[in-house]
C-alpha positions as CSV (number, residue, x, y, z in Angstrom):
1,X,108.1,101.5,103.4
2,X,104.9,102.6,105.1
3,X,103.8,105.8,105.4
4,X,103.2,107.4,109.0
5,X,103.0,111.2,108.7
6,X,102.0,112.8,106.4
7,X,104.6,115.0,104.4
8,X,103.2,116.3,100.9
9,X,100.2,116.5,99.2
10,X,97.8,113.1,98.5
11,X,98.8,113.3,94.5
12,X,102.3,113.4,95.8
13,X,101.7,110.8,98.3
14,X,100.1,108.2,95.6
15,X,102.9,109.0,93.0
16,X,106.0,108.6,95.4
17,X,108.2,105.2,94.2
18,X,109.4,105.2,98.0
19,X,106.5,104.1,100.1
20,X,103.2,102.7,99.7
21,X,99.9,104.7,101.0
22,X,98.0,102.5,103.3
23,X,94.5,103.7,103.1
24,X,91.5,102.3,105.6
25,X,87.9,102.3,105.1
26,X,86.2,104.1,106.8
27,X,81.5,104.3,107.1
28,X,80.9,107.0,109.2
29,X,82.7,109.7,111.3
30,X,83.4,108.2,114.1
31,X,85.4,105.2,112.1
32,X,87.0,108.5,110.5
33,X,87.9,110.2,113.9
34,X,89.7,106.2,115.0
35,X,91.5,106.2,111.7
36,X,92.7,109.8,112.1
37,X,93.5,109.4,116.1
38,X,95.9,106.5,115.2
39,X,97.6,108.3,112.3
40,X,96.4,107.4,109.1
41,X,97.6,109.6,106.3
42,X,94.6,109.3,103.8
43,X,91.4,107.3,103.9
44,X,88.3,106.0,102.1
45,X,84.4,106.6,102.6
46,X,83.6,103.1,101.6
47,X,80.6,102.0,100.2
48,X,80.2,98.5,101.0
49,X,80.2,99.6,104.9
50,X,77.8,102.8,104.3
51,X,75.3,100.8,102.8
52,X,76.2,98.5,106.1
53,X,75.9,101.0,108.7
54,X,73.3,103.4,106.7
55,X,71.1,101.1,105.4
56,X,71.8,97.5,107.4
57,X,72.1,96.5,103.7
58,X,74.6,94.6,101.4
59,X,76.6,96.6,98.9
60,X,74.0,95.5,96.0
61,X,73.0,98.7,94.3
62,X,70.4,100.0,97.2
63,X,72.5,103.0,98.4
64,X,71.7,106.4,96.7
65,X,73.5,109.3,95.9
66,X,71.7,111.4,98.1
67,X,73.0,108.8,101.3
68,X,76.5,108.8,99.8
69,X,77.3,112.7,99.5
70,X,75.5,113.3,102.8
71,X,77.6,111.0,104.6
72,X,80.7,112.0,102.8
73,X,79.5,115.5,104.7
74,X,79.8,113.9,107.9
75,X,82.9,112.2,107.7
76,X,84.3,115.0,105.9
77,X,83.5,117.1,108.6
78,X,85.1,115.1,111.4
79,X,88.3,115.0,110.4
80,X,91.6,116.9,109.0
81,X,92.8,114.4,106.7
82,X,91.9,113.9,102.7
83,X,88.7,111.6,102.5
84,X,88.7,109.5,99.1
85,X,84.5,108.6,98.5
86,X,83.3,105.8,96.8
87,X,80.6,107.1,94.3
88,X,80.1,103.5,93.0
89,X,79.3,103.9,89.5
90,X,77.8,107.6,89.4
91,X,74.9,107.0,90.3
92,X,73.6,108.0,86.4
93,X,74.8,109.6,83.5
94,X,77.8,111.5,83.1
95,X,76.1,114.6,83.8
96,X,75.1,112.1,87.2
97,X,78.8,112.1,87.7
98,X,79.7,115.6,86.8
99,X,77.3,117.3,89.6
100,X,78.6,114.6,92.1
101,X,82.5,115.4,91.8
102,X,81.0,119.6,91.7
103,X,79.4,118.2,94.7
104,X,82.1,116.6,96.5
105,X,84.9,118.5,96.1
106,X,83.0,121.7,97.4
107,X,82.4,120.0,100.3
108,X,86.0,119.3,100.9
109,X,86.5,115.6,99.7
110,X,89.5,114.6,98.4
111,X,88.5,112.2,95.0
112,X,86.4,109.5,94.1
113,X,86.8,105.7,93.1
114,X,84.5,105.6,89.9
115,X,83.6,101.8,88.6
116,X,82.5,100.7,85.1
117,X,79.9,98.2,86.7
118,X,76.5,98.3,85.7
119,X,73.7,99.9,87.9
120,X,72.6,98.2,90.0
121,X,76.3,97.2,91.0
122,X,77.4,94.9,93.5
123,X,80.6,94.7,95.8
124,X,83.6,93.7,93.6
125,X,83.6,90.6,95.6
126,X,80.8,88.9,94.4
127,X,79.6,87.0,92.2
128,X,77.0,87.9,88.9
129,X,78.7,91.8,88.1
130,X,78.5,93.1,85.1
131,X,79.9,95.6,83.3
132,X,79.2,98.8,80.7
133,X,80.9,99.0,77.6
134,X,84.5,100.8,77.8
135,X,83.2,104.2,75.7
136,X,80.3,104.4,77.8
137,X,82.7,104.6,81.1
138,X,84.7,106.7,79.3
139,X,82.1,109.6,78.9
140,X,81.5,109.1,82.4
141,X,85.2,109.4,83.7
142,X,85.4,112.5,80.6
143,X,82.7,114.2,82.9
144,X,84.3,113.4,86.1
145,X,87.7,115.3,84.9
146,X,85.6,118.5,83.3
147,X,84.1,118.7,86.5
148,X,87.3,119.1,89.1
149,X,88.2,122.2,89.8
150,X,91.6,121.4,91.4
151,X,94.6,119.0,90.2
152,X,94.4,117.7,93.9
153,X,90.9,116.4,93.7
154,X,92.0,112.8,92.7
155,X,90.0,110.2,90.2
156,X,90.8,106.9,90.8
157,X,89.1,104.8,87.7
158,X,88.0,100.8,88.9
159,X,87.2,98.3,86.4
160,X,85.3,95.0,87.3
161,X,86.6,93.6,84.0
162,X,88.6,90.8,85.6
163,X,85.3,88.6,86.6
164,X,83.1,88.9,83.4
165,X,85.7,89.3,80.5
166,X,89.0,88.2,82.1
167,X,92.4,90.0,83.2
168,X,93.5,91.3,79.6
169,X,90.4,92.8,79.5
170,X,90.7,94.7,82.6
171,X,94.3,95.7,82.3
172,X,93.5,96.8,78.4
173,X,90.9,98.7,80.0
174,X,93.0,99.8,83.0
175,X,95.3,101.4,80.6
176,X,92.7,103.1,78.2
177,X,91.4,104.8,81.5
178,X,94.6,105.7,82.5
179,X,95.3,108.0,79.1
180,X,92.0,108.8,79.3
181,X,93.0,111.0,82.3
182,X,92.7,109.3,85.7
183,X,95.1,109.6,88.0
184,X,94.7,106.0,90.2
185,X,93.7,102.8,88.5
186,X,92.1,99.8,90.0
187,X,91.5,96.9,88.7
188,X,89.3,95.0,91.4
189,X,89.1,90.9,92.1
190,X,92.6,89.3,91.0
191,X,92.4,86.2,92.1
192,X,95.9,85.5,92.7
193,X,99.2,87.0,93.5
194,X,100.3,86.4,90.1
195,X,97.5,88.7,88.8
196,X,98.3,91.0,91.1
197,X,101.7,90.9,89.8
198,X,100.5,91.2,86.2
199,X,98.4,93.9,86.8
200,X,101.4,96.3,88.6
201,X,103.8,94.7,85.3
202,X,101.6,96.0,82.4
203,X,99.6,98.7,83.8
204,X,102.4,101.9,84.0
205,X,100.0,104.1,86.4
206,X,99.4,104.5,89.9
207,X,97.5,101.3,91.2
208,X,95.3,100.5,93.9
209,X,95.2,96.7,95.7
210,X,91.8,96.6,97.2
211,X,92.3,93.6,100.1
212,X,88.7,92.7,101.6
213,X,89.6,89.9,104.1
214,X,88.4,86.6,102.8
215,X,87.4,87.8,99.2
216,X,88.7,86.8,96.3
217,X,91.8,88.2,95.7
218,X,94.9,87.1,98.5
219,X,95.1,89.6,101.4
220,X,98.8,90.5,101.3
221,X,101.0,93.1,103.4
222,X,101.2,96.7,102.4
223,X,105.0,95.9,101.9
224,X,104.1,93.2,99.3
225,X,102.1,95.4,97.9
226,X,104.7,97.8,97.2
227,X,107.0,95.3,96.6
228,X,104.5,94.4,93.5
229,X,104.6,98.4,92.4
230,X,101.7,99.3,93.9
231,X,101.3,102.8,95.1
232,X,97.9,102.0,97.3
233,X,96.7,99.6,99.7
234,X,93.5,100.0,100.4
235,X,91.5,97.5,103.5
236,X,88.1,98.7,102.8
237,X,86.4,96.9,104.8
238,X,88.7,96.2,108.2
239,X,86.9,98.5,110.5
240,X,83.2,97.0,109.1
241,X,84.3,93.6,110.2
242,X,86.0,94.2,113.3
243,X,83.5,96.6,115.0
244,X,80.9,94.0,114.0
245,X,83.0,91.0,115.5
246,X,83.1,93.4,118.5
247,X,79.5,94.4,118.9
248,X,78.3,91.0,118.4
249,X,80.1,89.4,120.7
250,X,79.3,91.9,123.6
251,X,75.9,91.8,122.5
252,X,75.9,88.2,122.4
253,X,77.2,88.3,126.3
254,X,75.1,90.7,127.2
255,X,71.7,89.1,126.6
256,X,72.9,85.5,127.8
257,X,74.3,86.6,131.1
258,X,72.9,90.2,131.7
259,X,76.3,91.8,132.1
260,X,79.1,93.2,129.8
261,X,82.0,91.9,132.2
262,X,83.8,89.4,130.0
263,X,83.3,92.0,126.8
264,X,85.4,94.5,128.8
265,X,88.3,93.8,126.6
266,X,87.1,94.6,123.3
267,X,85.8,98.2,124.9
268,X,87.1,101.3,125.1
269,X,87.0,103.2,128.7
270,X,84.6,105.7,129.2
271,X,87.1,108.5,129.3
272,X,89.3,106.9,126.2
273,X,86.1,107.3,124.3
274,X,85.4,111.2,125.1
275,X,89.0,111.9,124.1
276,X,88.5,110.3,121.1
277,X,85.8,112.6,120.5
278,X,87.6,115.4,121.6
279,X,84.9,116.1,125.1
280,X,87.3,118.6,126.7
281,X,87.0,121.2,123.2
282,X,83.6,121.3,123.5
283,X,83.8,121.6,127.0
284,X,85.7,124.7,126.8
285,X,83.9,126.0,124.4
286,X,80.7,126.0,126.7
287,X,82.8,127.8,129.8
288,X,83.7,130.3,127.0
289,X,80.2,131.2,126.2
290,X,78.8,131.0,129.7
């Protein structure tokens, strides 16, 4: 089953045996306010896409902390729903990690996905990642804990494992995180549906399936998903590469023919857009101070 209200809290959400939470990425408020206006329960400040839309840069170590809690401020902001942020792997030390997670929450976000990868990382997807030893993470995830001041705030602790030091590995280290205290684990790049099997057979803990169209690990169904035992989908990247596909081929007609005609159909109206930006609040918010 597929969640499409929401009903309880997001650690009841993630924890429920009957339904799977389907979770989009999101890069900046406005992808936030689409996945909202269509009824997404949860979603996830992603960092591959805000180092995308921020920097016009691949997800290869080059976006700061500073750039991640500022837009996690925006999207925050233009919403109503919990915002999980992708604080890659800190950004630092522990003490990096504690000050981020004090930062966050206050701010209203709703948890973090925390990675063991090695600064700079790279997307989970590529090749060459490495990653730091397991006690080293494990100070940094310690921090991450001491530094929540609600139960609801949610850690979700990602290994890259899998690429460098194999599956055992990352489910070994999956489960070490997991009695360490987190309450999501992740173990990122299976590269096939029987890992992904494994992974949700060993690891007792709520899991995340991160499904980047095209990567390296099979892009199933949220109901296979859950089918497997996992308790989140996550499509990280889905907005990124859509709006993309979008503005390139509009673009694309535009300077070959001068005119947007033929690109009508991957547009929004004019007036769709300004309710999805909610126009008529602010309008009557001007009449009222007038």
């Amino acid at each position: 089953m597929v969640r499409t209200k929401i009903k309880s809290s997001l650690r009841q959400q993630i924890k429920s045996r009957d339904s799977i939470l389907v979770m989009p990425g999101v890069f900046d408020a406005l992808t936030a306010r689409i996945a909202q206006h269509v009824g997404f329960d949860a979603m996830f400040q992603t960092g591959y896409g805000s180092a995308a839309s921020l920097l016009g840069m691949p997800d290869f170590g080059f976006l700061n902390a500073g750039e991640t809690v500022d837009n996690a401020r925006r999207i925050i902001r233009a919403v109503d729903r919990p915002v999980i942020v992708d604080v890659d792997t800190g950004y630092g030390n522990p003490l990096s990690v504690w000050r981020l997670v004090r930062d966050l929450e206050s701010m209203g976000a709703a948890g973090i996905f925390l990675e063991d990868q090695v600064w700079p990382k790279r997307c989970g997807h590529m090749q060459g990642k490495s990653i730091i030893p397991k006690d080293e993470y494990l100070l940094k995830l310690k921090a991450a804990l001491d530094a929540r001041k609600s139960q609801d705030f949610i850690i979700v602790a990602r290994t890259d494992a899998r690429a460098s030091l194999g599956l055992d590995e990352a489910i070994n280290r999956g489960k070490t995180y997991f009695k360490a205290g987190a309450d999501v684990i992740f173990i990122e790049a299976p590269t096939s549906t029987k890992e992904l099997s494994k992974i949700a057979n060993e690891i007792d803990a709520p899991l995340v399936a991160n499904m980047i169209e095209e990567g390296v690990t099979p892009t199933l169904s949220a109901q296979q998903l859950f089918s497997m035992g996992y308790n989140i989908a996550l499509f990280p990247l889905s907005a990124l590469y859509a709006s993309t596909f979008a503005i390139m081929k509009v673009f694309s007609e535009l300077k070959k023919t001068g005119s947007t005609e033929h690109g009508r159909g991957m547009m929004v109206t004019f007036n769709e857009f300004n309710k999805l930006v909610d126009l008529q609040r602010y309008m009557e918010l001007e009449r009222r101070y007038a």
